[in-house]
N, C-alpha and C positions, 0 to 999 in steps of 0.2 A: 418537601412533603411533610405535612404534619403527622405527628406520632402521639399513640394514647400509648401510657405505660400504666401500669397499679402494681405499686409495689407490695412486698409480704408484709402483713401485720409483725411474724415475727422479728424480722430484721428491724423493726421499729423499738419494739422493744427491747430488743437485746443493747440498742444506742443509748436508750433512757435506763437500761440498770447501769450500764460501764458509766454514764452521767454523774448516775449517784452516788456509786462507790467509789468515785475521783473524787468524791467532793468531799466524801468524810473524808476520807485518806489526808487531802490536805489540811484540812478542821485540825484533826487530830496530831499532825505535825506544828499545827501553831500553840494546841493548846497541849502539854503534857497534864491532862486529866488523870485523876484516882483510877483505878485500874476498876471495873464493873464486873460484877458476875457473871457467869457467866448463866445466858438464859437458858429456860426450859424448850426441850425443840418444841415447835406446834408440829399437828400430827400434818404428816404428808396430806395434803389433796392430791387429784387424778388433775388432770390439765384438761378443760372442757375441751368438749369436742365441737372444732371450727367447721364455718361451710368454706370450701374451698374459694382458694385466694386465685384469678385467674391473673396470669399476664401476658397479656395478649397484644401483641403491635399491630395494627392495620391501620389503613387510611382512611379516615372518618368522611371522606369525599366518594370512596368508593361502597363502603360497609357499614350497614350496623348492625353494632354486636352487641350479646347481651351475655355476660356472663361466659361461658362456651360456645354458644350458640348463635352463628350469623344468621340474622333476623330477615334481612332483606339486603340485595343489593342495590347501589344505590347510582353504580357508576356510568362510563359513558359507553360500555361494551368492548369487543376487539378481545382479546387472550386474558381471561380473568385466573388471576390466582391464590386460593383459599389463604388466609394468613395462619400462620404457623398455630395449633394447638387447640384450634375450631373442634369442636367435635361432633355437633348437630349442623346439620343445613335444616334451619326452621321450615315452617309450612309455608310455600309461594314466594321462599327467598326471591327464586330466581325466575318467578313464574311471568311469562309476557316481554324477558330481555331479550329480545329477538337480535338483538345489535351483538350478544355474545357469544363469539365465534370456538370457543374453546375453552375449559376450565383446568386447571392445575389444585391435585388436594394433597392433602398434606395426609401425613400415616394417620392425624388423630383422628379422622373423620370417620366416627361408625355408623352416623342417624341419618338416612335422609328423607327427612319428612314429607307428610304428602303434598298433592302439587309443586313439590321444591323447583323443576326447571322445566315447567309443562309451558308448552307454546314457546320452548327456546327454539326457532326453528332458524337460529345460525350455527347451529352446533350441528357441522358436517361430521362424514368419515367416522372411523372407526371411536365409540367414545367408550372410556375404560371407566370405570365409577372405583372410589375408595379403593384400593386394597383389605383394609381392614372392616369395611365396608359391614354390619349385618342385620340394618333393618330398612327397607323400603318399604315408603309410605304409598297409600292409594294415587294413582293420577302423577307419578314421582312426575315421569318423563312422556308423557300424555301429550300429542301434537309436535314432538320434539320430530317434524317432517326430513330433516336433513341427514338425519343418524344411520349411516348405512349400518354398521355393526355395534355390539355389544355384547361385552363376556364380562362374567363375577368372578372374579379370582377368588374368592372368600364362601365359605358356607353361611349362609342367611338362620336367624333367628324371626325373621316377620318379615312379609311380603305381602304387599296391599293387592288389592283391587284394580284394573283399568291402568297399571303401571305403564304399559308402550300402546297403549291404546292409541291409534288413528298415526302413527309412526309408516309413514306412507313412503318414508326411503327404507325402511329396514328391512334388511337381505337375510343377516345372519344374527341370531341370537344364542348367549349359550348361556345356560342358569346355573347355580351351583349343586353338587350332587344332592345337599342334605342340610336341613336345616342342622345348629349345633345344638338348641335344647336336647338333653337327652330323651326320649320318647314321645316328641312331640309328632302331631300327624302333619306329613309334608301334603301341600294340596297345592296346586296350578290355580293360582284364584281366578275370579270371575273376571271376563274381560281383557286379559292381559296382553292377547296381540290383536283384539279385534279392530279391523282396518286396518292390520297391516299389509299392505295390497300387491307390495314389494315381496313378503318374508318367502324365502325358500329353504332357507335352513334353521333348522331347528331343535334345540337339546333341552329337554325338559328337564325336574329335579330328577334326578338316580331314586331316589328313595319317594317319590310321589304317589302317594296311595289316591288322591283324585282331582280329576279337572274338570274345575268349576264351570256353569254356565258361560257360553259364548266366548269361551277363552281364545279359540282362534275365527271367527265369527268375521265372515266377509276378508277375509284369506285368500283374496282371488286367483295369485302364483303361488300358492304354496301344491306340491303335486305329490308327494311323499312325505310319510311322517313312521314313526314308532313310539307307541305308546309304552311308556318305560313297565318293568318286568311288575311291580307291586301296585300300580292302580286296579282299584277294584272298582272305582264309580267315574262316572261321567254326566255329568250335568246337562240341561239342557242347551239345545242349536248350539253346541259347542265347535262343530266344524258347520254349519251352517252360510250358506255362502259361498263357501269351497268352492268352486265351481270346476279348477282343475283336480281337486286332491283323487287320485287314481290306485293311490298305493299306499294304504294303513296296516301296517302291523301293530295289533292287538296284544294287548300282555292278557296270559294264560288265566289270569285270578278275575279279570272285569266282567263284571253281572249285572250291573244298571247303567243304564246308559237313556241319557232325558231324552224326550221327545223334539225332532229336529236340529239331532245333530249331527246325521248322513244323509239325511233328504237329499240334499242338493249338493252332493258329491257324485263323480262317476264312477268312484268304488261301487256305490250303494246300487246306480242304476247294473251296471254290469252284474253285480250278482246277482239284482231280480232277474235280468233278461237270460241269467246261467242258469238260476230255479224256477224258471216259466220253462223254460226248455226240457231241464232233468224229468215235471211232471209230466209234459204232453209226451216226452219219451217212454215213460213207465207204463208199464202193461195192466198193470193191476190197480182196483183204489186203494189197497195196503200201500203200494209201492208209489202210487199217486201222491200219499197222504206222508210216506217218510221223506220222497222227495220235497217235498214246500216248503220246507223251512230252511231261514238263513239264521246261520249262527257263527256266530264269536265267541272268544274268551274263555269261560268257566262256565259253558254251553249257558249264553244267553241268548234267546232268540230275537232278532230286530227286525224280522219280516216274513212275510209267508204266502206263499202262491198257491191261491187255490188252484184245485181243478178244473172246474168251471167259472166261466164269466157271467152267469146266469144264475139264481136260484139260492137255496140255503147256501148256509157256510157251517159245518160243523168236523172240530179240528181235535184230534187226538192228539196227545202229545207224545211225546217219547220218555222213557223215564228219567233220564240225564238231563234233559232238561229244568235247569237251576232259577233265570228267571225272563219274563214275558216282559219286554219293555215297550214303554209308551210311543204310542204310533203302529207297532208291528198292525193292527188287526184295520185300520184308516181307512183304506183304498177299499172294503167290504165291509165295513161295518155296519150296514145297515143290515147285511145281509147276513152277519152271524146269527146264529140260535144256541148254537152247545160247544161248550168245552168237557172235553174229556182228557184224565189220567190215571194212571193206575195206583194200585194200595201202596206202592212201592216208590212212588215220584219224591222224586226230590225237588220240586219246585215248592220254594220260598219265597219268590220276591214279585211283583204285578206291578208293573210301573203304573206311574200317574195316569187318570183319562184313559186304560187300558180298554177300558167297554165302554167307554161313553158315546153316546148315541143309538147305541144298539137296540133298538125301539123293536129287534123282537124274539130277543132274549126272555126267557119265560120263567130257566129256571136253573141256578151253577152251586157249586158246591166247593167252598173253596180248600185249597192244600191243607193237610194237619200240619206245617212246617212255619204256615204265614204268619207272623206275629202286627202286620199292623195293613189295615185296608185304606191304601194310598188316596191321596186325594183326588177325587172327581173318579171313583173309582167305576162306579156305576151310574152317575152323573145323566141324565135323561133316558134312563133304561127306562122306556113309562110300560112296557108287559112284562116287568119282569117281579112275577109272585113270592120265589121261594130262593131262599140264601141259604144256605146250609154253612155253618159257621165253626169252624175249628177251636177248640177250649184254650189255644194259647195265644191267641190275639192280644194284644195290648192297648191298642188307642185306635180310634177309627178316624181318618183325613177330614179335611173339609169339604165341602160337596159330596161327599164320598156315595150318597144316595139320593142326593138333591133329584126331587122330581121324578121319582120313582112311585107313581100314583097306585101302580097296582100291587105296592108291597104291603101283602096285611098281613105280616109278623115276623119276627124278626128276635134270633136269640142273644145278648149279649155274655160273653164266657165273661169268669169270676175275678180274672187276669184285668180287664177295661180299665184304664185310668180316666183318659181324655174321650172326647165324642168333642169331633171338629166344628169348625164353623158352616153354617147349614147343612150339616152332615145328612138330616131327614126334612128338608125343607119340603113341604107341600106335599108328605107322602100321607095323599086321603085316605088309603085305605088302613093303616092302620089305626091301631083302637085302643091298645096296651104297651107299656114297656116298664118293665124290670129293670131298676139298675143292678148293676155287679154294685156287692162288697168295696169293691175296693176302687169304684169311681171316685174321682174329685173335681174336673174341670169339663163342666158344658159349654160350650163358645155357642159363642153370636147365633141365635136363626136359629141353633139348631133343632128344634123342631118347630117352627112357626108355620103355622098355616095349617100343622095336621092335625086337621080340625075334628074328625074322629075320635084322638087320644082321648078317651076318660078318665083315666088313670094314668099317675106316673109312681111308681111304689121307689122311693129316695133310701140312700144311705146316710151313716152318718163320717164319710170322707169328706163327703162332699163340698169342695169349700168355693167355689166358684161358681158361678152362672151368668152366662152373656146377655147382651143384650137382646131382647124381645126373644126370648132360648122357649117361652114356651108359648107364646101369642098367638091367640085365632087358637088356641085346641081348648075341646069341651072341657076339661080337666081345668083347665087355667081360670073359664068364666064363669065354670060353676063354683073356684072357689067363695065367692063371694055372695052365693045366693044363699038365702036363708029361708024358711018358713016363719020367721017373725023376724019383725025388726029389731036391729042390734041396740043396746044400751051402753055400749061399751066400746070400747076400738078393739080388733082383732088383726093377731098380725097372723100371716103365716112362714113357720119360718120351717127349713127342712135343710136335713146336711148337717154340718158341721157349723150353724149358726148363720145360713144364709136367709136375708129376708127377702122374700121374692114377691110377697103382697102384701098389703094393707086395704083392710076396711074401717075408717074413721066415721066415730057418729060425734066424738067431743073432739073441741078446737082445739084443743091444747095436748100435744101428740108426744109422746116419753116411747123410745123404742125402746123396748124390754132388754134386760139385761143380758141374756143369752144370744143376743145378734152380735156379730162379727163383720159381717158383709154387707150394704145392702143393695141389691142389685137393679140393674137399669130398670129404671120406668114402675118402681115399686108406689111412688105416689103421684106419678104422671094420672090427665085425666079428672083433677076436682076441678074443673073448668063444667065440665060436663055432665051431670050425675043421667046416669040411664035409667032405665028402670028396672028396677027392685035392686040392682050393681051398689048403689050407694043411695037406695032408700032409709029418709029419712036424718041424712048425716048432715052436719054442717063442716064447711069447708075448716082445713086446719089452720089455724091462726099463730103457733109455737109447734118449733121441734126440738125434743131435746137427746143429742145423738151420743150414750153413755160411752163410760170408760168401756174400752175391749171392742168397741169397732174401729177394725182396722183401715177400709176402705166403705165408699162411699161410691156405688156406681155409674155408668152413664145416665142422662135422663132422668135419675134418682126423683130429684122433685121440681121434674119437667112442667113447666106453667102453672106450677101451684101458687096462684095468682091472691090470694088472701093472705097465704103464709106473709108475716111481719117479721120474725124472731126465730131468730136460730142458735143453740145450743151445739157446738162441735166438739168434743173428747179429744182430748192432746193423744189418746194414743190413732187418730184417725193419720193416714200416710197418705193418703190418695184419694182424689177429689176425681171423680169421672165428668167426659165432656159433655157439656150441656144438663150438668146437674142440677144446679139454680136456675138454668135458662126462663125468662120471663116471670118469673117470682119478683113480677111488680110490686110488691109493697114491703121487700125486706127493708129494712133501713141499716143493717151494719150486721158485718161480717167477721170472727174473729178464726184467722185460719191458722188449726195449729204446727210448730215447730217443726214437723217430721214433714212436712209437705215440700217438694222438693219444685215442684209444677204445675203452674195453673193450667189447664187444659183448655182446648179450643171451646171455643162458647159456654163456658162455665159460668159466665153472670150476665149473657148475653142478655140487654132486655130490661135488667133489673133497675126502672128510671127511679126508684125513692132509696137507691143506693145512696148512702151519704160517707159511710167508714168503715174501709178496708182495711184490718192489721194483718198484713203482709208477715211472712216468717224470714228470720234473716237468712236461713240456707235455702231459698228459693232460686233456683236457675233459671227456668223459663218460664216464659207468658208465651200462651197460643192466639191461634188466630180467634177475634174477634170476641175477648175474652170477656171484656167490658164493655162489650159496644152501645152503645142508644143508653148509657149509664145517665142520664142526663142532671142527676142530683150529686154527679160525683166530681167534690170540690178538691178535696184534697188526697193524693195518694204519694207515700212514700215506700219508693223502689230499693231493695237491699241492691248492695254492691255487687253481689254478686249474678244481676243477671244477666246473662249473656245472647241469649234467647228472645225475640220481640214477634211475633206473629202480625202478619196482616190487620190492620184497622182495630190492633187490639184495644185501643181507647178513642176511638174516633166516637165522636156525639157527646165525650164527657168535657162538665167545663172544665176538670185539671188540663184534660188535653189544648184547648182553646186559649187557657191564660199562658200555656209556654210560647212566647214570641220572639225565643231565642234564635238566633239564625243558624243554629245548628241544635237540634234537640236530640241530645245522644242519650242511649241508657247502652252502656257498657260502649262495644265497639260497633251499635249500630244505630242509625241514621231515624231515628223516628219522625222530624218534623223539618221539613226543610222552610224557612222564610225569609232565606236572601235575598239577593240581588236576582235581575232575572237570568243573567249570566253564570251557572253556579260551576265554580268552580272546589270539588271538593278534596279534603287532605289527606292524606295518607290514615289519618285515626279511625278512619270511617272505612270498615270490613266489611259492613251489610248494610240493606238498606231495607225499612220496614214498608210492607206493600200499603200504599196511600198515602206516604210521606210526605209525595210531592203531590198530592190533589190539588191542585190551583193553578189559576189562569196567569201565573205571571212569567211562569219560566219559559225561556226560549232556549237556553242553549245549556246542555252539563257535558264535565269534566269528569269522569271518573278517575278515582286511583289505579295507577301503574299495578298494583298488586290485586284490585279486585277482577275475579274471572266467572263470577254468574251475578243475572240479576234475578230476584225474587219475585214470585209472585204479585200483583197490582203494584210494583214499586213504581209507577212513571202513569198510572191507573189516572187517565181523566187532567191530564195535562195538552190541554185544546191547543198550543200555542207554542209546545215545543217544537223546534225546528232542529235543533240536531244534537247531537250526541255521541261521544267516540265510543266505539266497537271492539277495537284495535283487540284489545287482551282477552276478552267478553268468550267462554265456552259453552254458557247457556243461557236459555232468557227462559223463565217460569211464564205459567198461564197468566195472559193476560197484562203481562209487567207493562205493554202500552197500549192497555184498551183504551180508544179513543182518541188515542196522539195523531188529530186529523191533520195538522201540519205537520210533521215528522216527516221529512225524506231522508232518506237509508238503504243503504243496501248490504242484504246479509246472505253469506254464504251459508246454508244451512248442511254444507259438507264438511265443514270448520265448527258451528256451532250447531249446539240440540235445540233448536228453539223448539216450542210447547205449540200445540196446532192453534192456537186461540191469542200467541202471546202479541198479537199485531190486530187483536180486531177492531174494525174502525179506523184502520189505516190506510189511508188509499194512497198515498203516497210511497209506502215502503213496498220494497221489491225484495223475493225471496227467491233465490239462485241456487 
């Protein structure tokens, strides 16, 4: 068996001083020289500090190594075992070896990366991971079907995501008590036995304060559980699926608990049909109305029985109750109107979606305790006039008012940082808002459409604004009307240096020195001038975007189709999606050094593109970043990207003169124009959607280590016929729109395929 050794630098040099000093020694015995001074010491140096020397023995037929870290394996399966002093299992070392029946590690081994042995599904019986074991990656052991057991000997510093996820032999799990950072929060992350369809036993961290979304999610035998003593939260449809779970013991501190994660447990149904019964027992509507509620924990309520099946629903609370979670009010919500609690309630917390739909709620008043109004909080309440609003709120959710037509006012306390994404979407009836002092970020939507607002009176925190944050309201379209026509450009800028408008009457456009921001769709629309909106202007032909703007936001200068020349500030960071889009007649772009990411449709459009200076710490290009570029001859890619988006350069001629039979930028596949048999190499990680647009392929190979495919990767390949699956755990939208020859058959119990990822396929069969 062949052996790789690397020896220590310093046992090298230690051979070459003992060399040299043999060598005068004998010098000096041949020759009896004058006797020399003796010299001045030179001052000590420190001895640099080396990167470690590994030496590592393993069989280069079974492993490659890099450094500490086995990269992949490479072998023929049956009882594998780690070589000595390994200390990482890289990402997808071992992901799709289904031929490997059992692993052996060694004490070094602390890292196992994500994916590392996902869809090893010969790894029966009991599998023991590292001892020393204390970071697990997302997807570690994901598919890993034959594992009946698993226990950590070791307490964990990181635990991924979706770890045993779809683990459809595992009986018995047991985690370790605590993570070792000191103070770090222990959480059950997202995903981690969903599909395990087996598990009946179960031991969560000791020290786990929450569990994540869907963590035991389609859990069909699992029938008992205990939720360890310090979770306080629970995420959504976390037992979802459950179908048997009958017996949950709740720890005393949990107060949220997401929407859809007792539904469909018999715990859940059993206590409605115990608190349907308690009320039709009770004599009285006081005792009607103490009866209804189900509760858990650190008195949180998760459901409630009215008295009647008919008619209003209006629910008092109790005063110990802490907090209302998402779902309790579902099965009546149409038919609530009122909540009520007293001066003395200790209710803090209103899960997600808690009144959403409640079309005839009119009018609630929330807790002095509640610091932040959950997302989709009142989300199609459309009767609902009057909020009465506690002064210590702090940020309001996304949708959190979405579609609340009959809300005309609304107080915001001095506390507000954030207002979410469509937080007030399409709420017509108001007319004014005040921001707090101490606002700074309005997301997306958030008030578009309420077309009433006249007034928005801004702070100066303010340093953010979303996309279309104030579109379709009075206030936005009247910035731009005037009683005479403009001679000058007028920007409007409010916050902390955000530009949220622009009215241009001269071509040549210099944003004032006090912008910082400028925000989506601030110069979208000179395609079109309205009237009196941009009477009299002519379209702008230069921008020049000064030192001290940081960002540059979506849409930015969306189809400004005469713009030629662009001026960008090295201190610009952030380039928003679709900010050049169709700015047909730029001709060169110089993007400065802090830019990290081209975003999706950023020069989408732009055909008199000719020269793009690229910045060297650039990671990714989005989808369809340069598409229809059609004057773009030459573009040079920094090293370092690693990131290629769908048809990010499809239409340009750089793309068209690569005829390489493999066009890679980093480790992914941008232009495939082999043979029609392609068989491709292990260097190839990803593959860019449209790579393969062409009618020659008939048949691909993918690599042993690749387990999703991407979005339109395989997009419009009329003439393939097949393609191995084998390791394959997801296929993106659309990766074979059109592969009218493709026969296949895919288990979609094994893989996530996307509802769209096969259309045009008449051929392929989904199981």
């Amino acid at each position: 068996m062949k052996k790789v050794s690397v020896r220590l630098l310093g046992k090298i040099a230690l051979v070459l001083m003992a060399c040299i000093l043999a060598c005068t020694f004998f010098a000096c015995k041949e020759e009896e020289a004058e006797p020399t001074p003796v010299p001045t010491p030179e001052p000590t140096h420190k001895e640099p500090d080396l990167s470690p020397i590994y030496n590592i023995d393993y069989d280069p037929e079974q492993f490659i190594v890099t450094g500490s870290t086995l990269t992949e394996y490479i072998g023929s399966g049956g009882d594998v075992e780690i070589p000595n002093d390994i200390t990482v299992i890289g990402p997808n070392a071992f992901a799709g070896a289904s031929n490997v029946t059992s692993v052996t590690f060694p004490k070094t081994v602390t890292y196992i990366d994500s994916h590392a042995f996902e869809g090893c599904t010969g790894l029966t019986g009991v599998f023991t991971p590292p001892k020393f074991v204390t970071y697990v990656g997302d997807y570690a052991f994901k598919d890993c079907t034959g594992i009946t057991e698993i226990a950590f000997e070791n307490r964990l510093d990181g635990f991924g995501t979706h770890v045993f996820e779809g683990c459809t032999g595992l009986v018995k799990a047991t985690l370790p008590e605590k993570f070792i950072l000191p103070g770090a929060t222990t959480v059950l992350p997202a995903y981690t036995f969903s599909g395990c369809t087996s598990l009946t036993d179960v031991t969560i961290f000791k020290e786990a304060v929450t569990i994540e979304d869907g963590a035991f999610e389609n859990c069909t035998a699992l029938t008992t559980i205990t939720i360890p003593d310090k979770v306080k939260e629970m995420g959504k449809n976390v037992f979802a699926g459950c179908t048997s779970l009958s017996d949950i013991t709740f720890s005393k501190v949990l107060y949220l608990i997401g929407g859809g994660s007792l539904n469909d447990t018999p715990w859940y149904t059993a206590k409605m049909a115990e608190t349907k019964a308690a009320v039709a027992a009770a004599a009285t509507d006081e005792e009607k109305m103490a009866a209804g509620f189900v509760i858990v924990g650190q008195n949180a309520v998760v459901g409630f029985a009215p008295a009647s099946e008919t008619g209003d629903v209006e629910i008092k609370l109790p005063e110990t109750v802490y907090s209302l979670n998402e779902g309790t009010f579902d099965p009546f919500i149409e038919r609530f109107t009122k909540l009520e609690y007293t001066g003395n309630s200790r209710l803090e917390f209103l899960g997600d979606n808690l009144f959403k739909g409640a079309v005839n709620l009119k009018e609630i008043s929330l807790p002095s305790k509640l610091k932040t109004i959950s997302a989709g909080l009142f989300d199609g309440c459309t009767a609902l006039e009057t909020v009465n609003i506690a002064s210590r709120l702090t940020s309001i959710g996304d949708n959190a008012f979405r579609e609340c037509t009959s809300l005309k006012d609304i107080y915001l306390p001095d506390d507000i940082k954030s207002i979410g994404n469509s937080a007030f979407y399409h709420c017509t009836s108001l007319t004014s808002i005040v921001f707090p002092s101490s606002i700074e970020d309005i997301g997306d939507y958030a008030f578009k459409d309420c077309e009433n607002i006249s007034n928005f009176i801004f702070t100066l925190k303010l340093s953010n604004v979303g996309v279309q944050a104030f579109d379709n309201t009075k206030w936005y379209d009247d910035l731009s009307v005037t009683e005479e026509p403009l001679t000058e450009n007028r920007f409007h800028v409010f916050g902390n240096g955000v530009l949220i408008k622009a009215d241009i009457v001269d071509e040549n456009v210099v944003i004032p020195d006090n912008v910082k921001s400028i925000g989506a769709f601030t110069f979208n629309g000179w395609t079109e001038i309205k009237d009196r909106e941009f009477y009299g202007s002519k379209l702008p032909k230069s921008i020049t975007i000064p030192e001290g703007v940081t960002r540059i936001g979506d849409y930015a200068f969306y189809f400004c189709e005469n713009l030629d020349t662009v001026f960008i500030a090295d201190t610009v960071t952030e380039i928003g999606e679709k900010a050049f889009y169709g700015c047909s007649n730029i001709t060169s772009v110089h993007i400065p050094d802090g830019v990290t990411k081209i975003n999706d449709y950023t020069f989408y459009g732009c055909t008199k593109l000719t020269e793009v200076k690229l910045p060297a710490g650039l990671t990714s290009i989005g989808r369809y970043a340069f598409y229809n570029c059609d004057a773009l001859v030459t573009l040079d890619i920094p090293e370092g990207v690693t990131e290629v988006g769908a048809f990010a350069f499809s239409g340009t001629p750089w793309f068209e003169f690569h005829n390489e039979k493999l066009f890679m930028i980093g480790g992914t596949l941008v232009k495939y124009n082999g043979e029609p048999h392609a068989a491709l190499p292990d260097t190839v990680t990803s593959i860019c959607g449209g790579a393969f647009e062409n009618e020659s392929t008939v048949s691909v190979t993918l690599p042993a280590a690749m387990t999703a495919i991407p979005e339109y990767a395989f997009s419009g390949c009329v003439n393939l016929k097949e393609i191995n699956l084998d390791n394959i755990t997801e296929i993106a939208e659309r990766a074979f729109n059109g592969c009218k020859a493709l026969t296949v058959t895919v288990d979609t119990a094994a893989v996530n395929v996307a509802p769209d990822a096969f259309t045009n396929c008449p051929n392929v069969v989904l199981k």
